[in-house]
C-alpha positions in Angstrom: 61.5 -57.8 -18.9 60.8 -55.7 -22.4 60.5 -58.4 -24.9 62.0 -57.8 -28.4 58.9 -57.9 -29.7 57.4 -55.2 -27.8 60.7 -53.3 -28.1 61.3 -53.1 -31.7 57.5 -52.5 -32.6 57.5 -49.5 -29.7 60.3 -48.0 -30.7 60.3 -48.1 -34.2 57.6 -45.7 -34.5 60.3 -42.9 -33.3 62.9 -42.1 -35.9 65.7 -41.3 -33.4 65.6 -44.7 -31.5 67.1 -47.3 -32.3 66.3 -50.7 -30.8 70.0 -51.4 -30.5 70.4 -48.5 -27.9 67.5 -49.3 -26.3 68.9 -53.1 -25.8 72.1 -52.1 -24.5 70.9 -49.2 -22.0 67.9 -51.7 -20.7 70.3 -54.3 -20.0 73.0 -52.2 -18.7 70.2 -51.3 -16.2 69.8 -54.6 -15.6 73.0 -56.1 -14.9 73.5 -52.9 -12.4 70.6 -54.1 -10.7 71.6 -57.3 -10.4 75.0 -57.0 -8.9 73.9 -54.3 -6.6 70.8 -56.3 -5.2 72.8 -59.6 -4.9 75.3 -58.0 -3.2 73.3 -55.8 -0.8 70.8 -58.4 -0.2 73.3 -61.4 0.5 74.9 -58.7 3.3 71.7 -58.6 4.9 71.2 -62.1 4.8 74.7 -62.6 6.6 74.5 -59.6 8.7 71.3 -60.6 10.5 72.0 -64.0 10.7 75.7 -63.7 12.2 74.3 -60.4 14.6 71.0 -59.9 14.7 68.7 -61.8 17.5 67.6 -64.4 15.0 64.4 -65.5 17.7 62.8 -61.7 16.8 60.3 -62.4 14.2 60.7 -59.6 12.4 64.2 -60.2 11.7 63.4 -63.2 10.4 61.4 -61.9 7.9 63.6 -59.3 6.9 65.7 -62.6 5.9 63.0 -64.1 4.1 62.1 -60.6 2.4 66.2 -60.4 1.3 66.3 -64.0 0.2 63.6 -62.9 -2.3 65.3 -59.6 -3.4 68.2 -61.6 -3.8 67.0 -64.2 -6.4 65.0 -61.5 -8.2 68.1 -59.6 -8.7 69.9 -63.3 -9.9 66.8 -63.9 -11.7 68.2 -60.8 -13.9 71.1 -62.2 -15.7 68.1 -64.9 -17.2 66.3 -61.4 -18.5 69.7 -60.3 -19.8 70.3 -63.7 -21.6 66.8 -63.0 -23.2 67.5 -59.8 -25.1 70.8 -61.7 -27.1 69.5 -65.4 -27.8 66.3 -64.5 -29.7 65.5 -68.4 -29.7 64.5 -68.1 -25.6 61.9 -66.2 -26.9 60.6 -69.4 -29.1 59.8 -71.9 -27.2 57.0 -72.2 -24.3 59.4 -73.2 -21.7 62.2 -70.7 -21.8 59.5 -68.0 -22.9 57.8 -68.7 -19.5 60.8 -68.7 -17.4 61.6 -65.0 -18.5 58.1 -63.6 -16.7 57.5 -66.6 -14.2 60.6 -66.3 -12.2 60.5 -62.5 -11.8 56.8 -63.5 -10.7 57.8 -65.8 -8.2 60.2 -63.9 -6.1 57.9 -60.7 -6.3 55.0 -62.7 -5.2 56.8 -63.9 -2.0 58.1 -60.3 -1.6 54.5 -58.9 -1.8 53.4 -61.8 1.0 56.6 -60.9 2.9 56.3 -57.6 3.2 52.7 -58.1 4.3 53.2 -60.7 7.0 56.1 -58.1 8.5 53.6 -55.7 8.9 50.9 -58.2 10.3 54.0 -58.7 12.6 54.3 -55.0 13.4 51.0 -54.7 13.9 50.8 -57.0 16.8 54.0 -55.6 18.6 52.3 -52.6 18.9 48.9 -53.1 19.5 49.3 -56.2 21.4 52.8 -56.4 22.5 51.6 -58.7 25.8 50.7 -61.2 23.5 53.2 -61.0 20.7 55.3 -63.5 21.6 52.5 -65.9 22.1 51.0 -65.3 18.5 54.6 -64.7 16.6 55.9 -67.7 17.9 58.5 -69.5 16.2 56.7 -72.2 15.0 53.9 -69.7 13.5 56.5 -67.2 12.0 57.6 -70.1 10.0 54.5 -71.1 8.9 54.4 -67.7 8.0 57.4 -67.3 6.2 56.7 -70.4 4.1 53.3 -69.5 2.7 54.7 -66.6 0.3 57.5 -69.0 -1.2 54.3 -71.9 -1.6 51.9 -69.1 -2.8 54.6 -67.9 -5.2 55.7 -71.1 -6.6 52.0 -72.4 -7.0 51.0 -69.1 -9.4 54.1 -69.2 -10.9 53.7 -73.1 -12.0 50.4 -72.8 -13.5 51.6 -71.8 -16.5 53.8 -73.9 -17.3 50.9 -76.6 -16.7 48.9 -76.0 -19.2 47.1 -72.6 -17.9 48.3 -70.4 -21.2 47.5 -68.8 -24.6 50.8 -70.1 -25.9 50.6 -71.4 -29.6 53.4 -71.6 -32.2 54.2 -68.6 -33.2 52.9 -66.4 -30.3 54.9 -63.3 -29.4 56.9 -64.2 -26.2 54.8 -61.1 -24.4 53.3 -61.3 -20.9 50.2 -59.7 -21.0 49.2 -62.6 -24.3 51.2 -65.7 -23.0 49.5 -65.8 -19.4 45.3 -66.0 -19.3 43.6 -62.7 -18.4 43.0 -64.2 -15.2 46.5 -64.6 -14.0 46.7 -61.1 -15.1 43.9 -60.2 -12.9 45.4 -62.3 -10.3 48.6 -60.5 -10.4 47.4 -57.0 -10.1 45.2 -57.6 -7.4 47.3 -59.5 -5.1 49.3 -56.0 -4.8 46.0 -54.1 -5.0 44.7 -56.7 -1.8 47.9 -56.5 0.3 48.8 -52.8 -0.3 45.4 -51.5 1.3 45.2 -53.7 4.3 49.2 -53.0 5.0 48.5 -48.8 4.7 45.5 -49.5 6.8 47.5 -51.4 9.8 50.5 -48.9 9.7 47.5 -45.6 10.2 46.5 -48.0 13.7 50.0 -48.3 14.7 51.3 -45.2 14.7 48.1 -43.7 16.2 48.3 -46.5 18.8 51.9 -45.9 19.2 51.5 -42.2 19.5 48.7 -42.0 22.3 50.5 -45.2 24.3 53.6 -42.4 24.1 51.7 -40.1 26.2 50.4 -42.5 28.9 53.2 -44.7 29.9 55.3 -43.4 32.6 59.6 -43.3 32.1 60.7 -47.0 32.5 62.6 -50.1 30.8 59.0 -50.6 28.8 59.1 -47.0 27.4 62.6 -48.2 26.0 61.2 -51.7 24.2 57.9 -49.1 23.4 60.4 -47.5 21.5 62.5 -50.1 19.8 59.4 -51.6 18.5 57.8 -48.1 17.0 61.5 -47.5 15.4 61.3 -51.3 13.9 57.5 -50.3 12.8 58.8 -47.2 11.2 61.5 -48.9 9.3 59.1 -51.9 7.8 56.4 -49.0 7.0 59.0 -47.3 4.6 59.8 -50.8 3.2 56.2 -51.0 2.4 55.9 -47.5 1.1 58.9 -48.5 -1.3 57.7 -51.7 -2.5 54.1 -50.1 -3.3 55.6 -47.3 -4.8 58.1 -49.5 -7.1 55.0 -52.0 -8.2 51.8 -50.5 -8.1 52.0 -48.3 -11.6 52.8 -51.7 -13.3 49.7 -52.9 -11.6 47.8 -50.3 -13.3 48.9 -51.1 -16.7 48.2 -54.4 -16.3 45.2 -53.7 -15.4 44.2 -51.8 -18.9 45.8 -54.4 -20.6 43.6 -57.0 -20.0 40.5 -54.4 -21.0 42.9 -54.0 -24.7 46.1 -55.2 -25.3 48.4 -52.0 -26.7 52.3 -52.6 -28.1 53.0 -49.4 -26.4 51.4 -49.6 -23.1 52.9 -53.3 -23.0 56.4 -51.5 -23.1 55.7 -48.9 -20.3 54.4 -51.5 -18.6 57.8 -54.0 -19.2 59.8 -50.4 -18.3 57.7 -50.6 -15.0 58.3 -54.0 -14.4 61.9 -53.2 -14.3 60.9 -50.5 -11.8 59.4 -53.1 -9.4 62.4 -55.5 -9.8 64.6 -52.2 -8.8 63.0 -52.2 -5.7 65.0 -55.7 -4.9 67.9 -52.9 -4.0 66.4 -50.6 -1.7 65.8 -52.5 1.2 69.5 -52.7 2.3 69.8 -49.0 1.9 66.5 -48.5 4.0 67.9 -51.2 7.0 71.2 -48.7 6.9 69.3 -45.9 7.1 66.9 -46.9 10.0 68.7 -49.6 11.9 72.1 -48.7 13.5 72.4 -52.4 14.8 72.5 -53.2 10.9 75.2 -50.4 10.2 77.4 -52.4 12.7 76.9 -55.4 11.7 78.1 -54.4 7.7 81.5 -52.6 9.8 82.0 -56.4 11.1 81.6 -57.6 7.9 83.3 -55.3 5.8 86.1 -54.3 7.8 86.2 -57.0 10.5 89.8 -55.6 11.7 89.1 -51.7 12.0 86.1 -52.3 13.6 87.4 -54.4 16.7 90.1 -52.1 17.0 87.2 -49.3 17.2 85.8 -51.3 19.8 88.5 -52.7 22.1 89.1 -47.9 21.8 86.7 -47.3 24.9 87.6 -50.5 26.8 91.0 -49.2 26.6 90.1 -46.0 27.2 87.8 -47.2 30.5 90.6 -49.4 32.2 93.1 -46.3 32.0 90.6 -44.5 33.6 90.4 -46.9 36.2 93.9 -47.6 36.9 94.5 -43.5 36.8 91.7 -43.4 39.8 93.7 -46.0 41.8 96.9 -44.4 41.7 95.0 -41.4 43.0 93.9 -43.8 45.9 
């Protein structure tokens, strides 16, 4: 998302950088992201839908939370575009669409990654009454109010709710009000607190409930549920840690606008939108159901001949017993 403008101004202050270099290894970066978090993302899409149990609500929002990785990382080749047809940058329109789309998608991410902890939150502190309150019709109202939140923000520009004049630099931090800046910064500031502040409860909760409860089948879904908290707390410690820098800059530049702390800030942007390709990388890490579900995908044949090994395996077994007999 580093503008021309903020590019060539930043970096021709330093004799031994070219824009030119800067340009091709910022979109370079780009395009990696972009195939990597289409790619990984659409595989987790598939993956859960095909073999995950769809009525969990937390799988469902680990859908929702791809489907937004994935059109950030789509929403790349737009930023790419940017950097080689200078006349993007001219007009309102096509100047908006390079910040507003990113803004979209990492709006609903933000909102995603909240509501799957609001949903982690209740497994574990309230996991008699989780299926009551999660329940399909109020996990989708839940999934739908990051895409309506994201796409309402996002529009307001483009109504009217601008600094845009002919001529204006096609930047961020002077195209959109200081509001919307202040907006921006502290929806990740107002989510990022109460998530860190849910996870401490669980995992205190979940740790003293590990102590009381006696060895049975609840001890088991006790401990899917913690291993399912675990997972969506480092998703959240990833997406703060990708986005919350760029908050901060955005932050001092609505007290003074700076060229160069408008470029660190752009070079953290493409920080946050990095982010779009670590959740597939955490689910394979955390989730063996997920592991087996890419094996299906990705080597459908191999991995039903892996299976069918122990079925094999048992009925020799079997028929070696009844020769015994």
């Amino acid at each position: 998302m580093a503008t021309k403008e903020i590019a060539s101004e930043t970096t021709s202050s330093g004799p031994n950088i070219d824009y030119q270099t800067v340009v091709i290894v910022f979109t370079t970066l780009q395009a990696i992201v972009m195939v990597v978090a289409s790619i990984g993302n659409l595989m987790v899409i598939v993956a859960f839908v095909r073999y995950m149990d769809m009525r969990r609500a937390t799988n469902r929002f680990i859908i929702n939370l791809a489907m937004s990785d994935l059109l950030t990382g789509l929403a790349m080749g737009y930023q790419i575009a940017s950097f080689y047809v200078p006349e993007m940058s001219r007009h309102l329109v096509t100047c908006l669409l390079q910040f507003q789309t990113i803004s979209v998608f990492t709006l609903s991410s933000q909102l995603s990654v909240t509501f799957c902890t609001i949903d982690r939150y209740i497994a574990i502190t309230a996991p008699f009454k989780h299926n009551v309150i999660m329940s399909p019709r109020n996990t989708a109202i839940m999934i739908s109010i990051p895409w309506v939140y994201g796409v309402v923000v996002g529009a307001l520009p483009f109504l009217g709710v601008n600094n845009w004049t002919d001529g204006t630099a096609c930047i961020y931090e002077l195209v959109v009000t200081p509001a919307q800046l202040y907006l921006s910064a502290l929806t990740t500031w107002s989510q990022t607190i109460p998530c860190f502040i849910m996870y401490g409860i669980i995992f205190k909760v979940a740790w003293e409930r590990k102590k009381r409860i006696r060895p049975t089948n609840r001890v088991l879904v006790h401990r899917i549920e913690v291993r399912s908290s675990v997972m969506m707390g480092i998703v959240t410690v990833a997406f703060t840690a990708c986005w919350l820098p760029f908050s901060v800059t955005t932050f001092m530049q609505v007290i003074n606008f700076n060229p160069t702390v408008s470029f660190v800030g752009n070079c953290l942007v493409f920080v946050g939108v990095a982010h779009s390709i670590v959740n597939p990388f955490i689910y394979a890490w955390q989730k063996p159901e997920f592991r087996r579900a890419c094996g299906r995908l990705l080597c459908p044949r191999s991995f039903a001949m892996r299976e069918q090994r122990p079925r094999l395996k048992t009925i020799s077994q079997q028929s070696e017993k009844s020769d015994i007999t």
